[in-house]
PDB file with one MODEL, atoms N, CA, C and O in Angstrom:
MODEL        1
ATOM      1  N   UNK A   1      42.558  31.383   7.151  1.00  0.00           N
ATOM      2  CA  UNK A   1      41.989  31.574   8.456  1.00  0.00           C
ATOM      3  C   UNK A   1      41.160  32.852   8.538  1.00  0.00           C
ATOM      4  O   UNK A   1      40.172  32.892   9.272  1.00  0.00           O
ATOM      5  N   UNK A   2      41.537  33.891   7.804  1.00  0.00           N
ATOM      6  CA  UNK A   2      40.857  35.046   8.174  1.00  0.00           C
ATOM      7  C   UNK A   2      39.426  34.857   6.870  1.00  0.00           C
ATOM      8  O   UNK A   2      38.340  35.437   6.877  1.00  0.00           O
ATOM      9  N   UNK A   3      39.861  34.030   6.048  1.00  0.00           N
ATOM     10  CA  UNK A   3      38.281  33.483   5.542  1.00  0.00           C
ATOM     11  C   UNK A   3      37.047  32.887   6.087  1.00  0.00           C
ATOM     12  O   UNK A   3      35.865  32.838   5.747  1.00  0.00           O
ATOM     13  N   UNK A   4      37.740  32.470   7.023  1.00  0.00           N
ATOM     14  CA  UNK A   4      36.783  31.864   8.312  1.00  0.00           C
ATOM     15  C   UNK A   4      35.939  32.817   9.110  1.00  0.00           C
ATOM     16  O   UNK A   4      34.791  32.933   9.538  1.00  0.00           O
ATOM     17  N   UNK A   5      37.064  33.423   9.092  1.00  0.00           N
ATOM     18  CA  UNK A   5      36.576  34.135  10.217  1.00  0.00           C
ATOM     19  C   UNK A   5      35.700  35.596   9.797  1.00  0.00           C
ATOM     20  O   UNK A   5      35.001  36.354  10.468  1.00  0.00           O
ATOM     21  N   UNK A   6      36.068  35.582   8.499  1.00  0.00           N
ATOM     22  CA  UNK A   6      34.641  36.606   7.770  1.00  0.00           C
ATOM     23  C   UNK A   6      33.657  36.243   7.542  1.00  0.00           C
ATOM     24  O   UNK A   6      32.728  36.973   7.888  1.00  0.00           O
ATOM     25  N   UNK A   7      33.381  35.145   6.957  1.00  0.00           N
ATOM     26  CA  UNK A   7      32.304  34.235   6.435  1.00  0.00           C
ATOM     27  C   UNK A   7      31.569  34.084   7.998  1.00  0.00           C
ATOM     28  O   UNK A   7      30.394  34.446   7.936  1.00  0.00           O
ATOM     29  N   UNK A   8      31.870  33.756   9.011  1.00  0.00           N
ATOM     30  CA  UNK A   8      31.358  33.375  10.596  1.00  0.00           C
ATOM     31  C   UNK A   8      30.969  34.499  10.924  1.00  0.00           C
ATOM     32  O   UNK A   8      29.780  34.421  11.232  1.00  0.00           O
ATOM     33  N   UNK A   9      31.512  35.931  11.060  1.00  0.00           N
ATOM     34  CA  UNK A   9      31.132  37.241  11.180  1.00  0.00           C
ATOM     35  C   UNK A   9      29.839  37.454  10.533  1.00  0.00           C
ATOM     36  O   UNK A   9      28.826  37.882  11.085  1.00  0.00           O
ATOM     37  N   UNK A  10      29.992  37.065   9.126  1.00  0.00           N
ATOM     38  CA  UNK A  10      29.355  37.974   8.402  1.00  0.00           C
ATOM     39  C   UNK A  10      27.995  36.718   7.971  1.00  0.00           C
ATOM     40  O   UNK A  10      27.231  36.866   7.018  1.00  0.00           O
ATOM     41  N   UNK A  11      27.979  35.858   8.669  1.00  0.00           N
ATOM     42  CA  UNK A  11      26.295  34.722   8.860  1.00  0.00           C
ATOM     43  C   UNK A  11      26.014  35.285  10.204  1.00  0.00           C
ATOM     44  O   UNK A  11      24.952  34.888  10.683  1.00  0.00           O
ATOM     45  N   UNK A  12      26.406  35.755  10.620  1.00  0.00           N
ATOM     46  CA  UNK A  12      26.044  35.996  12.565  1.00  0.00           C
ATOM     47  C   UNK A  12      24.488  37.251  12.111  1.00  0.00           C
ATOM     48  O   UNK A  12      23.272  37.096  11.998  1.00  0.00           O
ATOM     49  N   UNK A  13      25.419  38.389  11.981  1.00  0.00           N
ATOM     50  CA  UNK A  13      24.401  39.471  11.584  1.00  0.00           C
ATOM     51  C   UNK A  13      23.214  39.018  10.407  1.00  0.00           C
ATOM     52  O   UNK A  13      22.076  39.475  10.289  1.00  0.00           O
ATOM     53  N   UNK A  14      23.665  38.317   9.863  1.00  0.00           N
ATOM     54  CA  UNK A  14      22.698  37.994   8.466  1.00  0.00           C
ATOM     55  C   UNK A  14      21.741  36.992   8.878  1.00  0.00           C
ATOM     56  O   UNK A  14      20.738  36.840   8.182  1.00  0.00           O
ATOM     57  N   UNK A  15      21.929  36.214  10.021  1.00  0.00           N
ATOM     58  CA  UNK A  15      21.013  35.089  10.748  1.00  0.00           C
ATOM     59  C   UNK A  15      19.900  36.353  11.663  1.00  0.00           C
ATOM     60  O   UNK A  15      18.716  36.020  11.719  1.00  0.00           O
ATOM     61  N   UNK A  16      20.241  37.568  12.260  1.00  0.00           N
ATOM     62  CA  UNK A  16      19.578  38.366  12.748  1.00  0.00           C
ATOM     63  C   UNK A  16      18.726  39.672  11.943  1.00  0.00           C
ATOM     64  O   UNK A  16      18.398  40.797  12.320  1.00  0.00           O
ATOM     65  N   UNK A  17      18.652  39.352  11.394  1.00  0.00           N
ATOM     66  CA  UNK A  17      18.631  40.595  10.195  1.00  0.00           C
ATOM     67  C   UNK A  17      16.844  40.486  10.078  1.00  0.00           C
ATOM     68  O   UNK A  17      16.285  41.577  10.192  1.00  0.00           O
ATOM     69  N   UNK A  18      15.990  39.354   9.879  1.00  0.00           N
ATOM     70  CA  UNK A  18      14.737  39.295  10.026  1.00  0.00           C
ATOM     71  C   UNK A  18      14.255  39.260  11.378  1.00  0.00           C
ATOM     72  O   UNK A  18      13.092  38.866  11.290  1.00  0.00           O
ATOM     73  N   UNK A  19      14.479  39.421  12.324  1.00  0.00           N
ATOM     74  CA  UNK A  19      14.268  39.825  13.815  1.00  0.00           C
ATOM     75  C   UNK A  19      14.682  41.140  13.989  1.00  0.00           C
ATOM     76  O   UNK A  19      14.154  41.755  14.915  1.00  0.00           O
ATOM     77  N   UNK A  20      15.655  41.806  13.184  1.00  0.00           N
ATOM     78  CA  UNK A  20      15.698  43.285  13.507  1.00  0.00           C
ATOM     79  C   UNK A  20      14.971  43.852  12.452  1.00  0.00           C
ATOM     80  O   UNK A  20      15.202  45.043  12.239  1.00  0.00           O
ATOM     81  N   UNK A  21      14.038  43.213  11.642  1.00  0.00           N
ATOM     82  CA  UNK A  21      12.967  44.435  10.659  1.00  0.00           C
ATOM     83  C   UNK A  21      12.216  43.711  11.242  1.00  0.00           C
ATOM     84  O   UNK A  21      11.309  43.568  10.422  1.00  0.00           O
ATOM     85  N   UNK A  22      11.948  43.122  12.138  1.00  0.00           N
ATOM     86  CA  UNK A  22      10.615  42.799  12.640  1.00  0.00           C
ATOM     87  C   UNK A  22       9.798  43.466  13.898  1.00  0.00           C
ATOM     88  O   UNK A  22       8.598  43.687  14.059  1.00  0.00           O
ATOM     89  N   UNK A  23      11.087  43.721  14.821  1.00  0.00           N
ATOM     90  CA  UNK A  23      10.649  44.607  15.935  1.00  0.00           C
ATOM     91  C   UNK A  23      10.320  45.679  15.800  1.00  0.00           C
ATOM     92  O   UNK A  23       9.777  46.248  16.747  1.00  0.00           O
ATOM     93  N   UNK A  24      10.500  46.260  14.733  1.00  0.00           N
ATOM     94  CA  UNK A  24       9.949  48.040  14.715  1.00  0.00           C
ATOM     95  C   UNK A  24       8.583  47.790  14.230  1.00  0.00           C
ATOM     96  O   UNK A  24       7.932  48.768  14.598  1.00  0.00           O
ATOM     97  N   UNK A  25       7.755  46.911  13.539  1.00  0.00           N
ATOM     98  CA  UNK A  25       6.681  46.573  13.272  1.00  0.00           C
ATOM     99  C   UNK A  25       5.906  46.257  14.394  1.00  0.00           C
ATOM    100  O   UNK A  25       4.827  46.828  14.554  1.00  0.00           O
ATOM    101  N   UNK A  26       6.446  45.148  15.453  1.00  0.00           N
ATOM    102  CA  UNK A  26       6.002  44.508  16.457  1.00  0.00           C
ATOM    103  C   UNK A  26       5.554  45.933  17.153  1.00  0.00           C
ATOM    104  O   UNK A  26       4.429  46.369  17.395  1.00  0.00           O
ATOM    105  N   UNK A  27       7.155  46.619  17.436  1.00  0.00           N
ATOM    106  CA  UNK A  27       6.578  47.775  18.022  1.00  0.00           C
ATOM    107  C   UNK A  27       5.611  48.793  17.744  1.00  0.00           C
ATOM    108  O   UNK A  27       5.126  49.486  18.639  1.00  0.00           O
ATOM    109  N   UNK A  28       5.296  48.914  16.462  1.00  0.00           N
ATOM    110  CA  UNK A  28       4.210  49.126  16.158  1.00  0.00           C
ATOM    111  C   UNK A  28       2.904  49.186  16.286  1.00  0.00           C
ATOM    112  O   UNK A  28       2.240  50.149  16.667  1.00  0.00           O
ATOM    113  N   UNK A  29       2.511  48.049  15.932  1.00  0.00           N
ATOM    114  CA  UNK A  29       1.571  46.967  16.714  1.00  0.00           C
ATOM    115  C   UNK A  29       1.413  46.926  18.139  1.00  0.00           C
ATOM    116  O   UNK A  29       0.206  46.954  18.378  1.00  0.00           O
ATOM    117  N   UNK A  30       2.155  46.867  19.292  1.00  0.00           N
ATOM    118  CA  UNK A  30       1.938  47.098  20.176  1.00  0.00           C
ATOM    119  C   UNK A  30       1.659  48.499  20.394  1.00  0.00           C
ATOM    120  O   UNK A  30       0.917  48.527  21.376  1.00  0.00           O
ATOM    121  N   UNK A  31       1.817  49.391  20.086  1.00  0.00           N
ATOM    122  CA  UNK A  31       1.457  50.617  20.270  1.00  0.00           C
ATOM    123  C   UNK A  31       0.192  50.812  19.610  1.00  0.00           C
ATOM    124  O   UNK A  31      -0.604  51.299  20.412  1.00  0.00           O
ATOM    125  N   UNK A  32      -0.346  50.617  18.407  1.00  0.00           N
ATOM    126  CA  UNK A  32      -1.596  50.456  18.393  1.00  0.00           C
ATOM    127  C   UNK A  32      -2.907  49.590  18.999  1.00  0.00           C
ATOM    128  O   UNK A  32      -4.130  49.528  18.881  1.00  0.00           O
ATOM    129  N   UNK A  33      -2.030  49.098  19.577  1.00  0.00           N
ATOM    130  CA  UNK A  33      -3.095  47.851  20.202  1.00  0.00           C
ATOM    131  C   UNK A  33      -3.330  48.709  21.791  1.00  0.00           C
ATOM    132  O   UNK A  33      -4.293  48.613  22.551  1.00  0.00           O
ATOM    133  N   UNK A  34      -2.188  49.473  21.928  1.00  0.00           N
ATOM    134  CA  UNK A  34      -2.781  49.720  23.275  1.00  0.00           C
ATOM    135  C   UNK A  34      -3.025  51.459  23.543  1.00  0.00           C
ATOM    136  O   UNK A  34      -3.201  52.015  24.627  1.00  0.00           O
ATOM    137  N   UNK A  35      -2.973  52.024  22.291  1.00  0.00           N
ATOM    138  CA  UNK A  35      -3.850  53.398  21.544  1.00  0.00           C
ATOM    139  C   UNK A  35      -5.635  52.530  21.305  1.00  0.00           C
ATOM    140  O   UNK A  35      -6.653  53.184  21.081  1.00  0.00           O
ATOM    141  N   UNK A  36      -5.605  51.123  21.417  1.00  0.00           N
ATOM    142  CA  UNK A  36      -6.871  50.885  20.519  1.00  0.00           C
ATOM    143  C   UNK A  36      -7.704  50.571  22.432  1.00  0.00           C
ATOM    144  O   UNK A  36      -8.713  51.089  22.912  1.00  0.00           O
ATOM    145  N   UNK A  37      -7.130  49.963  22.800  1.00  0.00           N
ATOM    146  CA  UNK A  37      -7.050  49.613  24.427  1.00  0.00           C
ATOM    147  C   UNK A  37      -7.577  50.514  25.046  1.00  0.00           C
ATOM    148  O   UNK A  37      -8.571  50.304  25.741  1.00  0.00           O
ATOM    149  N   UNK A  38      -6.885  51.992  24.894  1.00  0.00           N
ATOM    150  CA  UNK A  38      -6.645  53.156  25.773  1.00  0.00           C
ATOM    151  C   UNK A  38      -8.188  53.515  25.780  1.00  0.00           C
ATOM    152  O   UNK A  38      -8.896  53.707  26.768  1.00  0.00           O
ATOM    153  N   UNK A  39      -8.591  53.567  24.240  1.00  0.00           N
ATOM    154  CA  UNK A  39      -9.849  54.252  24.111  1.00  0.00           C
ATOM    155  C   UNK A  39     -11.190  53.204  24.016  1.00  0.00           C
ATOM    156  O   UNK A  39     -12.355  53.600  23.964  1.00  0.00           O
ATOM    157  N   UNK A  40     -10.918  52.296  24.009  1.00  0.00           N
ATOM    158  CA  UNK A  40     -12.566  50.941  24.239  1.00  0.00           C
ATOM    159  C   UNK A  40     -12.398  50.370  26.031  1.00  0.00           C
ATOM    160  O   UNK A  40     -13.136  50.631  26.981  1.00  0.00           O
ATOM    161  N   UNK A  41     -11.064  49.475  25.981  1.00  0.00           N
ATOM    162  CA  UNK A  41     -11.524  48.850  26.919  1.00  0.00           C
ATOM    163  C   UNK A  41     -11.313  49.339  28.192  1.00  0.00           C
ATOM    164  O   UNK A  41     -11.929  48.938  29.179  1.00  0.00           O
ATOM    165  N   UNK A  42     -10.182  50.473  28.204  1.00  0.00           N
ATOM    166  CA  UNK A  42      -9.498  50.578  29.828  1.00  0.00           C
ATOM    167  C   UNK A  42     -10.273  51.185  30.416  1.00  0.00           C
ATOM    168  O   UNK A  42      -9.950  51.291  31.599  1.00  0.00           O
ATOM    169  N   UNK A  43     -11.832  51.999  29.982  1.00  0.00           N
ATOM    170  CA  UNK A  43     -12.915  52.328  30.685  1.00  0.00           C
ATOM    171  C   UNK A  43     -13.663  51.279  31.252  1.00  0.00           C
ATOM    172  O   UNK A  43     -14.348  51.303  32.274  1.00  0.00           O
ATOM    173  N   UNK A  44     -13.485  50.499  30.591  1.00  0.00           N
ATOM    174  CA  UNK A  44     -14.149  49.537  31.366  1.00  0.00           C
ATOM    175  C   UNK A  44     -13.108  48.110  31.991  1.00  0.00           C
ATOM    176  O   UNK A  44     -13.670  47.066  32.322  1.00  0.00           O
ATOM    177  N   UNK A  45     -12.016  48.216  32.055  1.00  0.00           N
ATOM    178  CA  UNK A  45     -11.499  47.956  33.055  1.00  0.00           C
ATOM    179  C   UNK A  45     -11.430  48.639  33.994  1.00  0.00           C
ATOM    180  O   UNK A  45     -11.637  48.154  35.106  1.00  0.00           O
ATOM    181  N   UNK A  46     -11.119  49.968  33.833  1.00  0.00           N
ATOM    182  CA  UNK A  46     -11.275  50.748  35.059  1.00  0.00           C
ATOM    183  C   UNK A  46     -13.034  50.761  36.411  1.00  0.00           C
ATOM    184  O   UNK A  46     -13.210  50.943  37.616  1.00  0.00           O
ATOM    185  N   UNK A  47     -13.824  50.479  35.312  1.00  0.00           N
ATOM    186  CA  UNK A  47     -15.196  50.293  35.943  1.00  0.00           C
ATOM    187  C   UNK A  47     -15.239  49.140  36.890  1.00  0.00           C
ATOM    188  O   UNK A  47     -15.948  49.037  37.890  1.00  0.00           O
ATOM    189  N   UNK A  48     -14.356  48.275  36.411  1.00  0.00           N
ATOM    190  CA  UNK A  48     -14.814  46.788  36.971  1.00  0.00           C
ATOM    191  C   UNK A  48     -13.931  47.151  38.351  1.00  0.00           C
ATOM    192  O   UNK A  48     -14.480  47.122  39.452  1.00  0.00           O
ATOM    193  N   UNK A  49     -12.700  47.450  38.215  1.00  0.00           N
ATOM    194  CA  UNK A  49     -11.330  47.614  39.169  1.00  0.00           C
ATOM    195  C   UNK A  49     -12.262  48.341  40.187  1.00  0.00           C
ATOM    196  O   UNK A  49     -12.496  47.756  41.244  1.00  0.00           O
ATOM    197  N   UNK A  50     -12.693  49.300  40.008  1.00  0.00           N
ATOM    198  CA  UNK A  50     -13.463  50.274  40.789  1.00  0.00           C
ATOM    199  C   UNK A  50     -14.774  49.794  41.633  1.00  0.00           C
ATOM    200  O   UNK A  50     -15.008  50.125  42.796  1.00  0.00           O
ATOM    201  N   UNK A  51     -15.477  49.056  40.923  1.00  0.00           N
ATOM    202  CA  UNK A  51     -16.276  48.199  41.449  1.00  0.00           C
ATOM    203  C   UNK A  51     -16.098  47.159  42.566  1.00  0.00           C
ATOM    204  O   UNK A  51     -16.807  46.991  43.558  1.00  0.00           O
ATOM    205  N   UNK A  52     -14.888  46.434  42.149  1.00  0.00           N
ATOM    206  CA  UNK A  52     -14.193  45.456  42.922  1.00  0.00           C
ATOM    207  C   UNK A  52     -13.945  46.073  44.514  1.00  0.00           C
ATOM    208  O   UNK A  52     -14.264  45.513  45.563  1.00  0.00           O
ATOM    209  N   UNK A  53     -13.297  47.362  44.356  1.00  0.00           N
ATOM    210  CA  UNK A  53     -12.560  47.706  45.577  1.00  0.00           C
ATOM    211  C   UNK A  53     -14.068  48.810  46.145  1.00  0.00           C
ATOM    212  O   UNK A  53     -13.896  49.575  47.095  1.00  0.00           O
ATOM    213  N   UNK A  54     -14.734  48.774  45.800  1.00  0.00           N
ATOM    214  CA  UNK A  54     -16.123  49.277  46.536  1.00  0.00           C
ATOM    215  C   UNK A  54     -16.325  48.070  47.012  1.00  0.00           C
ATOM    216  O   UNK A  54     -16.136  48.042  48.228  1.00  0.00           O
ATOM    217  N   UNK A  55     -16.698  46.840  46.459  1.00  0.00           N
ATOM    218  CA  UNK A  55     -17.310  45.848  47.109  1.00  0.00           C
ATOM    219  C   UNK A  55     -16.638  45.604  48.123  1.00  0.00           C
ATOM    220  O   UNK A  55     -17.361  45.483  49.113  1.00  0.00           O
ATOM    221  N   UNK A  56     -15.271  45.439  48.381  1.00  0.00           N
ATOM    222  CA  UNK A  56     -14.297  45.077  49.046  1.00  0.00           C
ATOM    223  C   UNK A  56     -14.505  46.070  50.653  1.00  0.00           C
ATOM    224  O   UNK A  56     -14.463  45.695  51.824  1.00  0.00           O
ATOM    225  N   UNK A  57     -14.716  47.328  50.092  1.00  0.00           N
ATOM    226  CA  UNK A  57     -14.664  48.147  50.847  1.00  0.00           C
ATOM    227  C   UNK A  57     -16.050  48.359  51.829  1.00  0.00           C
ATOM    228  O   UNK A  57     -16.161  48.674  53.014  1.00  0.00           O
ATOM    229  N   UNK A  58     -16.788  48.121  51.049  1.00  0.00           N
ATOM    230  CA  UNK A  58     -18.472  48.036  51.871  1.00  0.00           C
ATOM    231  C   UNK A  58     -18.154  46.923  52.454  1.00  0.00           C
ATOM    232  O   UNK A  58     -17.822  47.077  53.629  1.00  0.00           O
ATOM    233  N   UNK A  59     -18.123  45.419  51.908  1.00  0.00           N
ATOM    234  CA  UNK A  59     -18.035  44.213  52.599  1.00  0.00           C
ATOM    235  C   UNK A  59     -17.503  44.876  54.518  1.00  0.00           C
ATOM    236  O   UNK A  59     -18.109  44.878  55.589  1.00  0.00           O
ATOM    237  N   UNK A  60     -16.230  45.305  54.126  1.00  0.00           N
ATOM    238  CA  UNK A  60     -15.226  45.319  55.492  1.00  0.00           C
ATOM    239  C   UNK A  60     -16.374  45.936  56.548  1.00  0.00           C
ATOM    240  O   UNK A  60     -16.785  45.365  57.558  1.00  0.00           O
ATOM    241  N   UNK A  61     -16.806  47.329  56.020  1.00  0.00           N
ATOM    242  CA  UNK A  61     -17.447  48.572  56.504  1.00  0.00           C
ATOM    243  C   UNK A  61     -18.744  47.555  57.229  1.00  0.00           C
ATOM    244  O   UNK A  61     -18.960  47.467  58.437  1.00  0.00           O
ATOM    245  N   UNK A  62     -19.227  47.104  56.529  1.00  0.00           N
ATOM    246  CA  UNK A  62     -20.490  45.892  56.787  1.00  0.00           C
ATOM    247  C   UNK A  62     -20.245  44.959  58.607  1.00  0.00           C
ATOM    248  O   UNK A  62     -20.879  44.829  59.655  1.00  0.00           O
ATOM    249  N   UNK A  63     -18.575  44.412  57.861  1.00  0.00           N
ATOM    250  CA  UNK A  63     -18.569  43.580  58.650  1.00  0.00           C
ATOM    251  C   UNK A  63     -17.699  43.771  59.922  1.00  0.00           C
ATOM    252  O   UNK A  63     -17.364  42.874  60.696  1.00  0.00           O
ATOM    253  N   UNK A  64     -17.337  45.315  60.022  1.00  0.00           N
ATOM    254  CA  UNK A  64     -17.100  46.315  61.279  1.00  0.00           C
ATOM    255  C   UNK A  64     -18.265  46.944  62.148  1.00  0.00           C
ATOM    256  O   UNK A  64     -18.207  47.236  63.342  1.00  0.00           O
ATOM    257  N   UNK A  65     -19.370  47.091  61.256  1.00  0.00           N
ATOM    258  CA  UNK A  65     -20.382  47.753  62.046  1.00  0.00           C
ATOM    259  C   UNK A  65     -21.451  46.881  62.803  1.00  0.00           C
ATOM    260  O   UNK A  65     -22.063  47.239  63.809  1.00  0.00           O
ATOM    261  N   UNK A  66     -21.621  45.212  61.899  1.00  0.00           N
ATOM    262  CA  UNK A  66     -22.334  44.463  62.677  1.00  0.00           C
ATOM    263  C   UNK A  66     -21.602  43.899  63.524  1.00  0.00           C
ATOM    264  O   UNK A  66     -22.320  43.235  64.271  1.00  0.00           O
ATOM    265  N   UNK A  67     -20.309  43.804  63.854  1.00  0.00           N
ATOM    266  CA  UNK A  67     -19.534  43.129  64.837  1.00  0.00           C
ATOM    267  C   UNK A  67     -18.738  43.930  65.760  1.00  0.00           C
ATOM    268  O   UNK A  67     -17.767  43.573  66.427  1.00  0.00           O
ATOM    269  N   UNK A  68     -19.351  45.160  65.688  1.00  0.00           N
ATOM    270  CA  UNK A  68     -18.184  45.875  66.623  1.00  0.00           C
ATOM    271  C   UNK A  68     -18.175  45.740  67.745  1.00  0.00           C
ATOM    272  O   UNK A  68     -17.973  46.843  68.252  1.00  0.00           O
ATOM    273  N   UNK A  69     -18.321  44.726  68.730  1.00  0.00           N
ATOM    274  CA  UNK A  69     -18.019  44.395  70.008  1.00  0.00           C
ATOM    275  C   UNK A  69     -16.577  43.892  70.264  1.00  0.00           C
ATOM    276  O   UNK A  69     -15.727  44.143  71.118  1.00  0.00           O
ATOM    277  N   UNK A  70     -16.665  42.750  68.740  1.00  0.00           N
ATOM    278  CA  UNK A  70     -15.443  41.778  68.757  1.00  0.00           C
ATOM    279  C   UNK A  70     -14.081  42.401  68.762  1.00  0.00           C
ATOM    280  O   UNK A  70     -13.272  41.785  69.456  1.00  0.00           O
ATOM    281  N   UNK A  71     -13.410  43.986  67.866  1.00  0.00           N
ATOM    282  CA  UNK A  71     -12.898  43.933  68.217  1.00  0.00           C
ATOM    283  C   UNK A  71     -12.538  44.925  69.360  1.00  0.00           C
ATOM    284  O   UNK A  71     -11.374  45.327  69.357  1.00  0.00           O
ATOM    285  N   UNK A  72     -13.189  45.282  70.127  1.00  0.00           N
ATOM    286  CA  UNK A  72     -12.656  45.798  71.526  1.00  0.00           C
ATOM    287  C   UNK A  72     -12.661  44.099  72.967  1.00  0.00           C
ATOM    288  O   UNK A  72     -12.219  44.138  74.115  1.00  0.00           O
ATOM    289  N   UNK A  73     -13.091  43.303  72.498  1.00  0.00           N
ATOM    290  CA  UNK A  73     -12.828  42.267  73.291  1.00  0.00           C
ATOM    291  C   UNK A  73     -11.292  42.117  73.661  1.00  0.00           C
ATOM    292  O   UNK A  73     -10.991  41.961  74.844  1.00  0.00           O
ATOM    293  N   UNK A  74     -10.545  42.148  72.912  1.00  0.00           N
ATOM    294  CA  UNK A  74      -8.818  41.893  73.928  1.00  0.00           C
ATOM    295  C   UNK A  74      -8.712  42.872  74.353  1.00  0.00           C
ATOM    296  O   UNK A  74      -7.993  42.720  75.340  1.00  0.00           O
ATOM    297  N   UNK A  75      -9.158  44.584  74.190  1.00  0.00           N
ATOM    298  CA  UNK A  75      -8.740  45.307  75.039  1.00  0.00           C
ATOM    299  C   UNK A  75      -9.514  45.716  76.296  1.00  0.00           C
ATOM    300  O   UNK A  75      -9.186  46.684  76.981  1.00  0.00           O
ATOM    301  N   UNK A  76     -10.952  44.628  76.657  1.00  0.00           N
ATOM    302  CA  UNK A  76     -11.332  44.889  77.632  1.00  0.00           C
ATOM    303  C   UNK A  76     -10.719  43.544  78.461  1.00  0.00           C
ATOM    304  O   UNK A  76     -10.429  43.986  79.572  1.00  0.00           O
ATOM    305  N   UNK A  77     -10.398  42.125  78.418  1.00  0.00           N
ATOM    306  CA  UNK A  77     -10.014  41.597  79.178  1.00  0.00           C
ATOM    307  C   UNK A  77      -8.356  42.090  79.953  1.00  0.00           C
ATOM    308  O   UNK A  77      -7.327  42.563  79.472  1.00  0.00           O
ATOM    309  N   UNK A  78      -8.669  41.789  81.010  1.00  0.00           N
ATOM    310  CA  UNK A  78      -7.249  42.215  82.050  1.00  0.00           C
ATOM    311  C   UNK A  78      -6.289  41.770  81.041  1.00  0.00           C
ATOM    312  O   UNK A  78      -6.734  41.094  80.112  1.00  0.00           O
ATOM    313  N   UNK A  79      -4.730  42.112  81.088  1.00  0.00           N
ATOM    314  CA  UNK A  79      -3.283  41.164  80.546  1.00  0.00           C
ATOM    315  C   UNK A  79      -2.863  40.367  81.083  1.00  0.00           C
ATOM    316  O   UNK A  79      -2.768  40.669  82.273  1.00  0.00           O
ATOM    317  N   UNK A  80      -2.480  39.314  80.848  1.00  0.00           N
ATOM    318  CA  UNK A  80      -1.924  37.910  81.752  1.00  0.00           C
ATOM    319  C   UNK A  80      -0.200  38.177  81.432  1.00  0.00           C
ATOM    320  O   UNK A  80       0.515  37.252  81.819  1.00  0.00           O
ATOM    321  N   UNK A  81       0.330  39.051  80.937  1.00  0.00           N
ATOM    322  CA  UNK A  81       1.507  39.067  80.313  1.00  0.00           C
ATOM    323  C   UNK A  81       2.433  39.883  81.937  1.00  0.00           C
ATOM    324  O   UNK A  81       1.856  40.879  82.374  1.00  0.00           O
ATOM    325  N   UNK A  82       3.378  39.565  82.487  1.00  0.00           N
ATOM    326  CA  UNK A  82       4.004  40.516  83.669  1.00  0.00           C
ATOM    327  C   UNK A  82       4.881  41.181  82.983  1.00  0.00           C
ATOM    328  O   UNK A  82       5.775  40.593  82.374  1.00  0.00           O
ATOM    329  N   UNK A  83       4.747  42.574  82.979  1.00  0.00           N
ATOM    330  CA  UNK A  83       5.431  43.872  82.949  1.00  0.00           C
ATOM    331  C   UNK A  83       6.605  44.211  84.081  1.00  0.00           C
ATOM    332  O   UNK A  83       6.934  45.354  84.397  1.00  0.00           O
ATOM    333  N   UNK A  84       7.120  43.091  84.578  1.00  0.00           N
ATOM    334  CA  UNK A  84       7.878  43.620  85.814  1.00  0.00           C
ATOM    335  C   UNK A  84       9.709  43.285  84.360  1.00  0.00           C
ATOM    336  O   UNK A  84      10.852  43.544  84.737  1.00  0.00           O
TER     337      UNK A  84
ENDMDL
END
């Protein structure tokens, strides 16, 4: 019984054994990939991101200044709501 139960022990770790020399590589790799990232593309992700939220931001600015009547309209009609 306790042959069993070494042999079962001792396939457990040995079934994991190429997944644990693999992650320090992986990790590796991911760290160069995003050392390689840091310095090409995230300038120009950052350009686009930046771009985006200007457009976003003019759009609004745009569409506050040609419409600014609309929103003071609910606060010039009377309230129909009773406050008593």
């Amino acid at each position: 019984m306790s042959a069993e139960r070494s042999s079962a022990t001792s396939a457990a770790p040995a079934g994991r054994l190429p997944i644990a020399r693999l992650l320090p590589a992986l990790a590796g790799l991911h760290g160069d990939l995003v050392r390689l990232l840091d310095h090409t593309a995230w300038p120009l992700v950052d350009l686009l991101v930046r771009l985006w939220l200007a457009e976003v931001y003019l759009a609004s600015g745009l569409l506050k200044v040609m419409n600014w009547r609309v929103p003071d309209w609910p606060i010039c009609r009377p309230s129909t709501v009773r406050w008593t």
